[in-house]
N, C-alpha and C positions, 0 to 999 in steps of 0.2 A: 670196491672190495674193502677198502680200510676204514667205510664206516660198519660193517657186517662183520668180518673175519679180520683176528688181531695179526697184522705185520708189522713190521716197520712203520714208525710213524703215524699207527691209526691213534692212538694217545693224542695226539696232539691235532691232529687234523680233524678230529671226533671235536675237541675244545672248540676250534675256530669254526665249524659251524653249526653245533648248538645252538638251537632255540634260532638259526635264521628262517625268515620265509619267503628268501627270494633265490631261493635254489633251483636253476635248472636240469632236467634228465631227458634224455630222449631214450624213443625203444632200442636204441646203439647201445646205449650205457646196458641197458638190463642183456641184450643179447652178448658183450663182451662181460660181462659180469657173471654169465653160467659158461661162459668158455673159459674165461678161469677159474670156473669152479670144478672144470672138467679136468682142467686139469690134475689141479689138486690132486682130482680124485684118483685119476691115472697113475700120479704119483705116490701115492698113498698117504699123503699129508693130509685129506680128508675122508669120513666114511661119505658113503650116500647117502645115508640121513643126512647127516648134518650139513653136505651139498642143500639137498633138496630144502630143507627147511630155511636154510640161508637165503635161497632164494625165491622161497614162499614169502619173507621176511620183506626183503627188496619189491616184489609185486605186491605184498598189502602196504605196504609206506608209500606206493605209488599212488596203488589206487585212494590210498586214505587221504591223500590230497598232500602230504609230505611235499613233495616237490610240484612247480610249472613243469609244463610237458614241453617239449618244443619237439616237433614232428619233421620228419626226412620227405622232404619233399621233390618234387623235381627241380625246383627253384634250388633249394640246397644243395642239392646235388650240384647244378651247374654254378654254384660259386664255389664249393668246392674241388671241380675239375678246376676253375679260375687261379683258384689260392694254388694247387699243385702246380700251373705253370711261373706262376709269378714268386713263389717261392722254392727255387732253385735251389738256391745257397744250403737249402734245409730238405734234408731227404725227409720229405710227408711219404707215410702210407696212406692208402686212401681212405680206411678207416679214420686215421688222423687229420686228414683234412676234411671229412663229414664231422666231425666231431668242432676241428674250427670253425666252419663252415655255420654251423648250426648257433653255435656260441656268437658269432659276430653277426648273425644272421636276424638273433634274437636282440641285439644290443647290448647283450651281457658285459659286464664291466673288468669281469677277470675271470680265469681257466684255472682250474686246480686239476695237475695234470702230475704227475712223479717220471714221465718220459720226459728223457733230456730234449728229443727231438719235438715232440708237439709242445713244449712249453718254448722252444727259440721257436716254433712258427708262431705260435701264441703273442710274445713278447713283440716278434716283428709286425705283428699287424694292429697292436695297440693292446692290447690285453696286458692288463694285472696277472701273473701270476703266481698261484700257490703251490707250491713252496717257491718263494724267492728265491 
């Protein structure tokens, strides 16, 4: 969402990956990305247009090759159930542990995450992450 729609800290995290091209997305990112665009809307901090076109925006940067894909597979999935038992200490949702899951799955080298919770699983399993 904070590279599309201005919140908190899209300034700055917009900076830090400009012009990279080793960004990874999976179809998670774009499916939580119009749920909070849902929200928004329910709230009325966004019209529909500007939902929808946000995330016409998100699927053409997709498809234009913007980002690597990394796919939900069933392999991901079960090292994601893995990371939910082995990290305890750290309440994952399971959206959040497909999301690690997928990132370490892929050998990414850091998570840019603004949950307090999936960036302590992140951090625990060796990931860089953004925001420090």
């Amino acid at each position: 969402m904070k590279l599309f729609v201005p919140e908190p800290e899209s300034d700055e995290f917009n900076r830090r990956v400009e012009g990279r091209t080793d960004l990874l997305l999976s179809d998670l990112t774009i499916t939580e990305t119009a749920a909070a665009l849902a929200r928004r809307l329910r709230e009325g901090a966004l019209s529909r247009e500007i939902a929808r076109r946000v995330l016409h925006a998100v699927l053409e940067r997709v498809n234009d090759g913007a980002y690597d894909r990394v796919e939900l597979t069933g392999d991901v999935h079960r090292h994601a159930e893995r990371l939910l038992l082995s990290l305890v200490e750290v309440p994952l949702r399971a959206a959040d542990a497909l999301h690690l899951a997928l990132a370490t799955s892929a050998r990414a080298g850091s998570l840019a995450s603004f949950d307090a919770r999936l960036a302590a699983a992140a951090r625990a399993t060796g990931l860089a992450v953004y925001p420090p």
